[in-house]
FIKOLMAR-393079 format. One record per residue (C-alpha): x, y, z. Coordinates in pm, whole numbers, padded with zeros to 5 digits, always signed. Last residue first. Example, Ala and Ser with C-alpha at 12.3 -4.5 7.8 and 13.67 -1.06 7.14 Angstrom:
<rs>
+01367-00106+00714
+01230-00450+00780
</rs>
This chain:
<rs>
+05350+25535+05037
+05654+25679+04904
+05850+25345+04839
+05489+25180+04734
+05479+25479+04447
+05815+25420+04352
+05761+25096+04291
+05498+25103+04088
+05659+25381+03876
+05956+25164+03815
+05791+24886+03689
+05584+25075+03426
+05910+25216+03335
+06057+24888+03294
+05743+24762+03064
+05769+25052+02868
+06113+24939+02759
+06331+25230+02639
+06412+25398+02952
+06445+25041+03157
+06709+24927+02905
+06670+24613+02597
+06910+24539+02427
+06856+24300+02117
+07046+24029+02084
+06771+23758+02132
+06510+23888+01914
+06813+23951+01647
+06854+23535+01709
+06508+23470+01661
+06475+23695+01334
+06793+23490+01216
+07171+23654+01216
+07369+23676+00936
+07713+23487+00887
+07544+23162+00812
+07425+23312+00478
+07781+23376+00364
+07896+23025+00435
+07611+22885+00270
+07668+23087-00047
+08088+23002+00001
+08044+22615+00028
+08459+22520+00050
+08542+22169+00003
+08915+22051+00154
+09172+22018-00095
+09397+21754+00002
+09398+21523-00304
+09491+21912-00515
+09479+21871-00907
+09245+21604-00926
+09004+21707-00599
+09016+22031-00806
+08911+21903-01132
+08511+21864-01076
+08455+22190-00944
+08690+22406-01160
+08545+22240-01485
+08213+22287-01351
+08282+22700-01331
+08433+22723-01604
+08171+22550-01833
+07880+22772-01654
+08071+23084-01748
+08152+22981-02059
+07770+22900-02118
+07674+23255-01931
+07834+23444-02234
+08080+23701-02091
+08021+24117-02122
+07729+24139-01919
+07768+23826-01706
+08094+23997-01555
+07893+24307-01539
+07595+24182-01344
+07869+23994-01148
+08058+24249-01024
+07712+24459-00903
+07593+24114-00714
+07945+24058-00545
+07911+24445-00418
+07552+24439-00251
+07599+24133-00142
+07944+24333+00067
+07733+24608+00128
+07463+24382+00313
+07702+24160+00488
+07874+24529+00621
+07502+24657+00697
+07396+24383+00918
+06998+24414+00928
+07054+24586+00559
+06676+24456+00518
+06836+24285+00181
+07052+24085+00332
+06785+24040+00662
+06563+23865+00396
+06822+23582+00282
+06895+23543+00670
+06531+23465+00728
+06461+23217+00494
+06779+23035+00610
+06613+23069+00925
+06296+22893+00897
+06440+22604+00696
+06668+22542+00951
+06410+22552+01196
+06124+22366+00980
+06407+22078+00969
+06489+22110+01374
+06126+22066+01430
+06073+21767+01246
+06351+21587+01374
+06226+21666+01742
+05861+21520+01589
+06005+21196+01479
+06241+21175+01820
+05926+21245+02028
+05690+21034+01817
+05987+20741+01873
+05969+20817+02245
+05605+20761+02296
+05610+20445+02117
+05913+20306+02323
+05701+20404+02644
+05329+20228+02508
+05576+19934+02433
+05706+19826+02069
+05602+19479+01920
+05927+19426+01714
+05895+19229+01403
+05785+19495+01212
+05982+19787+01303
+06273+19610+01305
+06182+19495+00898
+06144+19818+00874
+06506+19980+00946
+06651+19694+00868
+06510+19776+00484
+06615+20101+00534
+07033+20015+00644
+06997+19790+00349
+06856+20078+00054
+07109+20322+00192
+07418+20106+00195
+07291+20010-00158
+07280+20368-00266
+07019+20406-00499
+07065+20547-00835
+07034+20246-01029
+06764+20078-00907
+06609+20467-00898
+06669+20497-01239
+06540+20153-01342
+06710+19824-01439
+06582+19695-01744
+06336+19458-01764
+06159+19439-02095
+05833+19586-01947
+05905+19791-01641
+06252+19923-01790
+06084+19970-02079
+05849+20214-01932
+06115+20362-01665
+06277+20454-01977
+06030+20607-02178
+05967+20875-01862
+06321+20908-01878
+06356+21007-02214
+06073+21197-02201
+06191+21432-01906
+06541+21428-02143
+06336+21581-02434
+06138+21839-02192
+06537+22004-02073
+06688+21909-02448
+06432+22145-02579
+06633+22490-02400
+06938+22411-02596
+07252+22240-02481
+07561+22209-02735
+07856+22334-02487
+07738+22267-02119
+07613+21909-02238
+07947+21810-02397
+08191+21981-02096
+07918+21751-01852
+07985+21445-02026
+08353+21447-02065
+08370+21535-01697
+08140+21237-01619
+08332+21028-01842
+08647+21100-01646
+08514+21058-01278
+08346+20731-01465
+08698+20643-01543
+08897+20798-01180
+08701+20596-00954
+08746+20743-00626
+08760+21069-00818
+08617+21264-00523
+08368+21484-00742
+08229+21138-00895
+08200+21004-00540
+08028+21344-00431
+07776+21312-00724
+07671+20920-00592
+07647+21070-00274
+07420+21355-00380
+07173+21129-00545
+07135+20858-00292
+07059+21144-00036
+06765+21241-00284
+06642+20889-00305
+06706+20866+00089
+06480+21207+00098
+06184+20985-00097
+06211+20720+00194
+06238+20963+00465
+05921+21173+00323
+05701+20834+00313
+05845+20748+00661
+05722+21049+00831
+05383+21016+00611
+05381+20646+00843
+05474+20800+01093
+05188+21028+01140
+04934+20818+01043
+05046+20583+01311
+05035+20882+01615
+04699+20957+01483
+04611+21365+01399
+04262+21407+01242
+04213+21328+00929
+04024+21616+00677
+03730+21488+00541
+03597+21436+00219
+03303+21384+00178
+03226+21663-00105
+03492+21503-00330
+03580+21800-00557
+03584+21749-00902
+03919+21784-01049
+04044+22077-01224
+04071+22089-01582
+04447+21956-01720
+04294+21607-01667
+03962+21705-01819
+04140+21812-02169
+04282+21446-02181
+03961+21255-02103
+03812+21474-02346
+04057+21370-02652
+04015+20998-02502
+03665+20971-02507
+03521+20676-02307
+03409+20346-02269
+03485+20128-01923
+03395+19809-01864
+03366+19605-01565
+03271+19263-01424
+03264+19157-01022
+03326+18890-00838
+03367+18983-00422
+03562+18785-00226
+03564+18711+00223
+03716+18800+00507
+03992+19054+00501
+04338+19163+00357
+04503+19438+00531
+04555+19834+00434
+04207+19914+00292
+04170+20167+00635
+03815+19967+00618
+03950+19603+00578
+03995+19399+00282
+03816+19199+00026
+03994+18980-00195
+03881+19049-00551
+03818+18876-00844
+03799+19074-01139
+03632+19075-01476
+03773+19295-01699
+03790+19636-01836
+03820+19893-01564
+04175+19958-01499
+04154+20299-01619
+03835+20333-01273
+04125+20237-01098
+03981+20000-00808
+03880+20026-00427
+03793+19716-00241
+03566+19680+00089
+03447+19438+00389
+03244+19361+00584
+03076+19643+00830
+02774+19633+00963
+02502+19823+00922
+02288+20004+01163
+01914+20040+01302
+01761+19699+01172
+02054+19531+01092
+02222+19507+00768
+02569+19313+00683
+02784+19539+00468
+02965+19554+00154
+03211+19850+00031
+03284+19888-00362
+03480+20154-00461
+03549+20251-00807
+03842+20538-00844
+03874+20875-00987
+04127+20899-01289
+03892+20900-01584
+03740+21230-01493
+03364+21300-01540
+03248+20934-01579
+02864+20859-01614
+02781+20508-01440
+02572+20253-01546
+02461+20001-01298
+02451+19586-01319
+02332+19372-01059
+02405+18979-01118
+02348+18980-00713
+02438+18641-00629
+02492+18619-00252
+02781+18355-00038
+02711+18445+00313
+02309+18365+00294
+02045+18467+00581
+01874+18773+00390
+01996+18883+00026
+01939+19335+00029
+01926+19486-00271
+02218+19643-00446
+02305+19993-00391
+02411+20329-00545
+02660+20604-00495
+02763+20898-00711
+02999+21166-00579
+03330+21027-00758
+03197+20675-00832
+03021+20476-00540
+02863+20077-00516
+02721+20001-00188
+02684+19627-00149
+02458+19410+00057
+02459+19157+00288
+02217+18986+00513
+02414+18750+00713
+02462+18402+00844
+02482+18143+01177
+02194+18250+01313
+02297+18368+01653
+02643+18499+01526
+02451+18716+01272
+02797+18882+01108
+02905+18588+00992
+03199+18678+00790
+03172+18615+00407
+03285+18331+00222
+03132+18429-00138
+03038+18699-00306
+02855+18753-00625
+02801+18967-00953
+02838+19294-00919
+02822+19448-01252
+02950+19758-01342
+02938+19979-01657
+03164+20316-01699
+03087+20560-01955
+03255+20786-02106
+03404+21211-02056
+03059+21398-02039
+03228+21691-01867
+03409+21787-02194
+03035+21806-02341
+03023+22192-02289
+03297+22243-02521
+03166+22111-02818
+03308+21808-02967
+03402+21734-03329
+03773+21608-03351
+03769+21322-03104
+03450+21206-03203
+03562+21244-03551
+03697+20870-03550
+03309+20672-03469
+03259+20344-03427
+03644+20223-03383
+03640+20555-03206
+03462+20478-02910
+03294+20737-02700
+02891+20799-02871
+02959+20503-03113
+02968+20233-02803
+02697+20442-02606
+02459+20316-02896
+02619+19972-02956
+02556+19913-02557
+02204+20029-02573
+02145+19801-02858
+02254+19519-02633
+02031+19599-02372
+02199+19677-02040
+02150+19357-01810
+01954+19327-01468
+01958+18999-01373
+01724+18821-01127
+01845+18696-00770
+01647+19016-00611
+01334+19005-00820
+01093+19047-00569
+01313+19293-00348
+01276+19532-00655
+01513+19767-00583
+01584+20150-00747
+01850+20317-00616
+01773+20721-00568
+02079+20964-00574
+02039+21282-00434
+02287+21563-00319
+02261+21855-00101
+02336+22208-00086
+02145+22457+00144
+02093+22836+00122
+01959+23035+00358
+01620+23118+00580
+01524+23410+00372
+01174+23349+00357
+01168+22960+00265
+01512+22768+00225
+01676+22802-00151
+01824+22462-00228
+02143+22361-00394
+02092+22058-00600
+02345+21829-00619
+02126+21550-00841
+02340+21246-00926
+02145+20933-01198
+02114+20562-01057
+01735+20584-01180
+01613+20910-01219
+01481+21155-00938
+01152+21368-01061
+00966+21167-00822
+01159+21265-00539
+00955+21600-00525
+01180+21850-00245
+01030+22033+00002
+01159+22333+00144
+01244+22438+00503
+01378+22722+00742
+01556+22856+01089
+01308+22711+01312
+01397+22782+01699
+01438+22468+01885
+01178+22454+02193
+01312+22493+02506
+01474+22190+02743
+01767+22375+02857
+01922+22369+02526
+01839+22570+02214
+01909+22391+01855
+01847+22598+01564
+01648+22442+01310
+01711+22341+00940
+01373+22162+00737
+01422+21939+00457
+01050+21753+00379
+01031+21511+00072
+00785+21451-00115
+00730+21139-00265
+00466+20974-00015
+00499+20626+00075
+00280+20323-00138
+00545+20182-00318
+00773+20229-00046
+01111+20459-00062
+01364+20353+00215
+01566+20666+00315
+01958+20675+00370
+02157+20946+00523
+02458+21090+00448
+02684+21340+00622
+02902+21615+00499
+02752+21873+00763
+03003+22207+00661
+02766+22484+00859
+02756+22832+00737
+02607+23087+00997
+02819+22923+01252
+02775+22893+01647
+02729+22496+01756
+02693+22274+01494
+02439+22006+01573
+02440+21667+01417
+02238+21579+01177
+01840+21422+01207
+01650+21154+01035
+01274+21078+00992
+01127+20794+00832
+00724+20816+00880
+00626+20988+00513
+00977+21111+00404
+01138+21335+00650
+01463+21488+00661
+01591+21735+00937
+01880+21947+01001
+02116+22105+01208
+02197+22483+01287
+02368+22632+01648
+02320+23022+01507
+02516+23323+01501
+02417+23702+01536
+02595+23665+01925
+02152+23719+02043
+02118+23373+01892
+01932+23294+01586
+02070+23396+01269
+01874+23340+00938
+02135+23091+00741
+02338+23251+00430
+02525+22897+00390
+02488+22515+00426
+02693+22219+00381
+02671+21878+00225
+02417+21701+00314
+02424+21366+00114
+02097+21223+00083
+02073+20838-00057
+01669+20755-00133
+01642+20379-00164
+01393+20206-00415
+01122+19997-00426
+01049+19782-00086
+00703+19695-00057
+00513+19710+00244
+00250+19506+00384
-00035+19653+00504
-00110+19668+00878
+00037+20053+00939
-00174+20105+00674
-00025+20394+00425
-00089+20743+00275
-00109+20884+00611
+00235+20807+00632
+00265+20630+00982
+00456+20816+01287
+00141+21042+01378
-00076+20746+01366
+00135+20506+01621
+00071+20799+01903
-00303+20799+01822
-00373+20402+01886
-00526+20371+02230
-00714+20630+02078
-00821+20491+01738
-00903+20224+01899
-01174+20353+02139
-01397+20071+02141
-01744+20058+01981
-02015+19872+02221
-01794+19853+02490
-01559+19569+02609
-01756+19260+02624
-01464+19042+02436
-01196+19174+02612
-01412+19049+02954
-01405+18695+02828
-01725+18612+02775
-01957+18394+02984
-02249+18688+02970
-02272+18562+02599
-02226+18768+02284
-02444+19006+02047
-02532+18768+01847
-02603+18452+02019
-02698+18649+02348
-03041+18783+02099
-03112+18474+01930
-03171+18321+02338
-03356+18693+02402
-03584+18639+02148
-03639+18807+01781
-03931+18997+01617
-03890+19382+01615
-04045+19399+01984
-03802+19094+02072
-03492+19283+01986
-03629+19630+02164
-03660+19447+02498
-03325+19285+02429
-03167+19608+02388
-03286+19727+02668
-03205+19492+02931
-02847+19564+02795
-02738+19374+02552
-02274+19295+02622
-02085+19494+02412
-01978+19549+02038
-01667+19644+01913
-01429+19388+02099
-01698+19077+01919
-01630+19200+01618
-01203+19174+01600
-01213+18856+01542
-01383+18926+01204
-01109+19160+01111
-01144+19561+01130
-00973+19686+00843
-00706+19904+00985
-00703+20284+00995
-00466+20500+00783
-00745+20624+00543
-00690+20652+00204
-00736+21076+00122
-00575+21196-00195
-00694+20903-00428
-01063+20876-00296
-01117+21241-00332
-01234+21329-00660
-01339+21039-00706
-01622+21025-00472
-01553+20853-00170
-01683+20470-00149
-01979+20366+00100
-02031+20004+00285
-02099+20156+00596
-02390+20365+00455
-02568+20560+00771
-02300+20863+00594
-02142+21151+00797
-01871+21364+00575
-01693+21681+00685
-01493+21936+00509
-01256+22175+00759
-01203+22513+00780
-01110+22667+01153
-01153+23062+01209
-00907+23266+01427
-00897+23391+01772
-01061+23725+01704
-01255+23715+02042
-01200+23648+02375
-01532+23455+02490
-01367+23374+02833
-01441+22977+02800
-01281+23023+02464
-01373+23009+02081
-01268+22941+01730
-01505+23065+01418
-01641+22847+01166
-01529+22729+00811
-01749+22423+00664
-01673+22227+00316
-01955+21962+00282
-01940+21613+00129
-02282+21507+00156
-02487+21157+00295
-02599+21366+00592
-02596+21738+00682
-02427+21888+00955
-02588+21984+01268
-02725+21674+01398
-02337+21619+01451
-02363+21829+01751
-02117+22131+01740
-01763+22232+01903
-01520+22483+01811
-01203+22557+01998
-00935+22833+02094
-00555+22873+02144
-00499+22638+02431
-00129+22619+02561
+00042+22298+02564
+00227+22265+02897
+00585+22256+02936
+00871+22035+02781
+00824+22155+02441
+00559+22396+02384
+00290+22302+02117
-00037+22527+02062
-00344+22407+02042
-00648+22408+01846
-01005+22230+02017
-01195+22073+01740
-01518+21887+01904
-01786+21687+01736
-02064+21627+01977
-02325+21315+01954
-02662+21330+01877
-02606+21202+01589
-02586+20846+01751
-02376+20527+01719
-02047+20687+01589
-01797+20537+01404
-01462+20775+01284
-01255+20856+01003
-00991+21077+00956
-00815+21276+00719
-00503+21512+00685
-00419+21832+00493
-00268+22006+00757
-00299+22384+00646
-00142+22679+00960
-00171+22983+00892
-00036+23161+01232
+00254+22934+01153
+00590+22852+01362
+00558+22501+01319
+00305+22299+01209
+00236+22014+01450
+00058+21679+01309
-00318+21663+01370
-00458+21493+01626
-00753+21207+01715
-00990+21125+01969
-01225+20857+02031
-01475+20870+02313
-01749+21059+02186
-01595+21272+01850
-01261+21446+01946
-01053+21632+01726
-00750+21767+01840
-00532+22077+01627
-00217+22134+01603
-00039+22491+01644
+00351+22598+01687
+00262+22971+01705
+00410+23274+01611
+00522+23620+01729
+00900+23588+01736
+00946+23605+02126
+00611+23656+02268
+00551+23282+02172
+00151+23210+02180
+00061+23401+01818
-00314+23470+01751
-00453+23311+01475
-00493+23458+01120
-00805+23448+00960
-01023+23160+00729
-00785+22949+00870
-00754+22576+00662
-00768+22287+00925
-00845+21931+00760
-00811+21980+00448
-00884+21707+00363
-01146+21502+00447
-01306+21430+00824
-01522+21161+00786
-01797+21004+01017
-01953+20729+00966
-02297+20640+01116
-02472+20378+01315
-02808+20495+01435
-02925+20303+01727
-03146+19972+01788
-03114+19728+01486
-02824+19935+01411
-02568+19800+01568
-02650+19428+01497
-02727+19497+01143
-02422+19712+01022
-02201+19385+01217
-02391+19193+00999
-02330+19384+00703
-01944+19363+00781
-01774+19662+00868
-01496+19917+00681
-01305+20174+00881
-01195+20453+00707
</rs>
């Protein structure tokens, strides 16, 4: 409400009534249902416009609503009583003309003075049509301009009008009239008195502009963006930061005449409003955005989620559904996925909350976890505190694995991201599995000290820490830099180089930060054989010609491990060097005769132990060992070519086609051999089939009557003696032989005759052309 000055009070009313007038909430409440405007779903989009002299006002719009309840308050000045208070209800079209649904008007004489009254009258037209609905509102008029609300109101309705400032006086009152000075000098005054109050003829003409402006006109556009529990001229206070992750949706209402809909959604918190992007023709969208809110100390806590359909052409979006979520209930640093129920049927939505607190006041100042609170979580976890932690656990706390505490500390050398100034205005965002918080924001400094620590609760040891900082602007953020860490290797300070986004190259800047993690090793075990949480950002990547060679070269490098392998077994079955040819045959005669089925996991360990030592004592390891060194030289050419060479857009064209020509030849080969293994049992070649059919029956009752070990033995022996006993024998692979014999589903495709009696096709043919022969 707007507040005067007592000599303002006196000036105005020293020859007219000077009131204030008060609309409290709430504002529109309908007695009956209104009638609907939109023929297609039968409701209205209806706000209402108040308009008292020359200043006007409007509600917000309520969308499809025959019942529509705003809840909103405003104040206005009036000189006279006599004046006319006019609601006129209306209902929103987007991109055409608002159509009128019906109005009330009265004088102000009408309602009583000095009272909070609750009124609900009947809405009109110019063609007295009847049953349009009823309009509630409660109004208060008081001649006391220095007046408080009663308490039962004063909290719910602060009124989003600036004080009026004393330069500000001389724009609400106007130049006497002959008039007014006539009346000043009957109560007492002259007309010299009378020009020093009111204002000389010499003003400037802002400052003889009407006797009470029409502010709250010129400013009714700004109103409907500000919270109505906020100034738009009082300083804000930064407290927190609301971080929404939309996840997906399911179940929506459908909207188009296909039974589909084109959904995205809406967020609004007081005046911040964001939107999603539009998915065009699904009933259960997959968003995975995030958005970020500022909370105020004096913004409203409820938060509005509405999904709409979008229609193009200009027509108004079709609403799908909404719910309002209370962001008070929201802890400190603590995860909500909530997955909320849209109003009559609209769908199901899942989303996730986190709200950061920040005190901007105290933005060098440390935030430490109390040492008793560290002793506490210390004996929850740890077992020097507590050994039958890992014995006594229920099942439904294996998701409460530890704890994990970070503190950001500082950074120092970052990029300028404000070339203008010189500077930045970084900040960090600080996420663990689906959790992500912030630190506050340290203007015009590339070196910050933060001394921010958060508490983190850890559902699977393995997920990582990542730390990303950015510069912020007023609309976007800009990107710094980043590091990702082992959550396992979280127990010491680090200091970190920071690198780019793809975290592939070192970038500008370090971050120093300090870690621990406590947890509970018996449940960090049972979680790892649970599955993981899923990461409900994650995105699929798209194809890129360097992502694609670069998995290209992971396989190659893992295959020349493999290759490594086989050529180190074909030396030993070549007898090139006739003592480990020896020892290997020793070897494998000893293994074939005494194995058991626990030598299989016992050898897995030994290995497993051996790569350990060989990383800590410094042995050489398995795949040192096993590696070809031909291999291992021709690949490290391979990349260090790669490197050094800056290839053209041609040369990078043609090693995609050579990757992806290799790729297709392997998923071939693989293909087929597939193929030729089913087409022995479809009996596609009945004399391969018999004869499979023959090898498999003699050796069911060879391995009837023989123990497989001999069998094995025998086998090996052959194998690895034969190059001994005959130089010149040439290697024989009778499986693959076999399967090369039968014919692919391709190759059957191609051999198969095809005659103009059996292909319908041909016959079709035929008859056309027999018909144009007779015609």
């Amino acid at each position: 409400m707007l507040q005067m000055s007592h000599e303002l009070c006196y000036l105005l009313m020293s020859h007219k009534l000077c009131s204030f007038l008060e609309l409290l909430p709430p504002l529109l409440g309908v007695g009956s249902p209104m009638p609907w405007s939109n023929a297609a779903d039968r409701l209205s989009d209806p706000y209402c416009k108040i308009k008292v002299g020359l200043q006007r006002a409007r509600t917000k719009v309520c969308p499809k609503n025959l019942n529509p309840l705003w809840e909103e308050k405003f104040s206005f000045v009036v000189e006279t009583l006599d004046e006319t208070i006019r609601f006129k209800v209306m209902d929103y079209d987007r991109g055409f003309r608002d159509d009128l649904i019906g109005y009330y008007e009265m004088k102000l004489s009408f309602f009583p003075l000095d009272d909070y009254q609750t009124f609900a009258e009947e809405l009109t037209d110019d063609s007295g049509t009847e049953d349009l609905g009823s309009i509630k509102f409660s109004i208060h008029i008081s001649s006391d301009l220095s007046h408080t609300p009663p308490p039962d109101v004063q909290e719910a309705s602060i009124s989003s009008s600036p004080p009026i400032t004393p330069p500000a006086l001389k724009k609400l009152v106007r130049k006497p009239t002959a008039y007014d000075n006539m009346v000043h000098r009957f109560l007492g005054g002259d007309q010299k008195q009378s020009e020093s109050e009111y204002g000389s003829e010499s003003g400037s003409p802002g400052e003889s502009a009407g006797c009470i402006t029409t502010q709250i006109k010129r400013r009714k556009m700004d109103e409907r963006e500000v919270p109505r529990s906020t100034s738009p001229f009082q300083e804000k206070h930064l407290t927190g930061i609301l971080s929404i992750t939309l996840v997906e949706a399911s179940n929506l209402r459908p909207m188009n005449k296909d039974g589909s809909s084109d959904p995205y959604c809406k967020f609004k918190l007081g005046h911040q409003k964001h939107k999603s992007k539009v998915l065009r023709r699904t009933l259960d969208p997959v968003w995975k955005e995030r958005f970020e809110i500022r909370v105020y100390s004096d913004s409203s806590s409820i938060l509005e989620i509405s999904v709409y359909d979008y229609e193009e052409f200009g027509f108004s979006d079709n609403f799908i559904g909404s719910i309002e979520v209370d962001i008070v209930e929201f802890e400190e640093s603590k995860t909500y996925k909530k997955e909320l129920e849209l109003e009559k049927n609209g769908g199901r939505l899942v989303c996730i909350f986190n709200l950061s607190r920040i005190d901007e006041s105290s933005a060098d100042s440390s935030c430490e976890i109390s040492p008793d609170d560290l002793i506490d979580i210390r004996k929850t976890y740890a077992m020097s505190y507590n050994p039958l932690n890992y014995l006594t656990y229920k099942w439904e706390d294996v998701e409460d694995v530890g704890v994990l505490i970070v503190k950001i500390i500082k950074c120092i050398d970052l990029p300028e991201a404000d070339t203008i100034i010189g500077s930045s205005d970084p900040f960090c965002f600080i996420e663990v599995e689906n959790t992500r918080v912030r630190t506050p924001t340290l203007y015009k400094t590339q070196d910050p000290v933060w001394n921010k620590q958060f508490k983190f609760n850890i559902k699977d040891i393995h997920s990582t820490l990542n730390i990303r900082v950015f510069d912020e602007e007023k609309n976007k953020y800009n990107f710094l830099g980043c590091v990702k860490l082992p959550i396992l290797e979280a127990h010491t300070i680090h200091r970190c180089l920071l690198k780019d986004r793809k975290l592939e190259r070192v970038g500008f800047g370090e971050i120093f930060l300090e870690t621990e993690l406590i947890y509970n090793p018996l449940r960090a075990a049972i979680k790892t054989l649970l599955p993981a949480e899923e990461n409900l950002l994650y995105e699929e990547p798209k194809f890129k010609r360097n992502l694609f060679m670069q998995n290209f070269k992971r396989v190659y490098a893992l295959s020349t491990v493999v290759l490594s392998l086989g050529l180190w077994a074909q030396r030993i079955y070549n007898w090139e060097n006739k003592a480990k040819s020896a020892i290997a045959l020793l070897l494998y005669i000893l293994v074939v005769v005494s194995f058991e089925l626990y030598m299989v996991p016992m050898f897995a360990a030994f290995v497993i132990i051996y790569e350990f030592l060989a990383r800590w004592v410094g042995f050489k390891s398995f795949e040192t060992w096993i590696m070809n060194a031909d291999l291992q030289e021709q690949v490290s050419k391979e990349d260090e070519i790669e490197d050094g060479e800056d290839f053209s857009l041609t040369a990078k064209m043609k090693m995609v086609m050579g990757v992806c020509q290799t790729v297709q030849n392997s998923l071939d080969l693989v293909a087929s051999y597939c193929e030729r293994i089913k087409n022995v049992f479809n009996w596609t070649i009945p004399f391969l089939s018999f004869m499979a059919a023959s090898v498999l029956i003699s050796g069911t009752v060879i391995l009837y009557f023989l123990p497989l070990r001999w069998l094995v033995l025998a086998w090996g022996i052959n194998k690895l003696t034969v190059k001994l006993r005959n130089p010149e024998y040439e290697e024989n692979q009778e499986l693959l032989n076999f399967l090369c014999r039968l014919p692919s589903d391709v190759e059957l495709n191609q051999m198969r005759v095809i005659t103009k009696e059996s292909s319908k096709r041909g016959a079709a043919i035929n008859k056309a052309v027999k018909s144009r022969w007779h015609k």
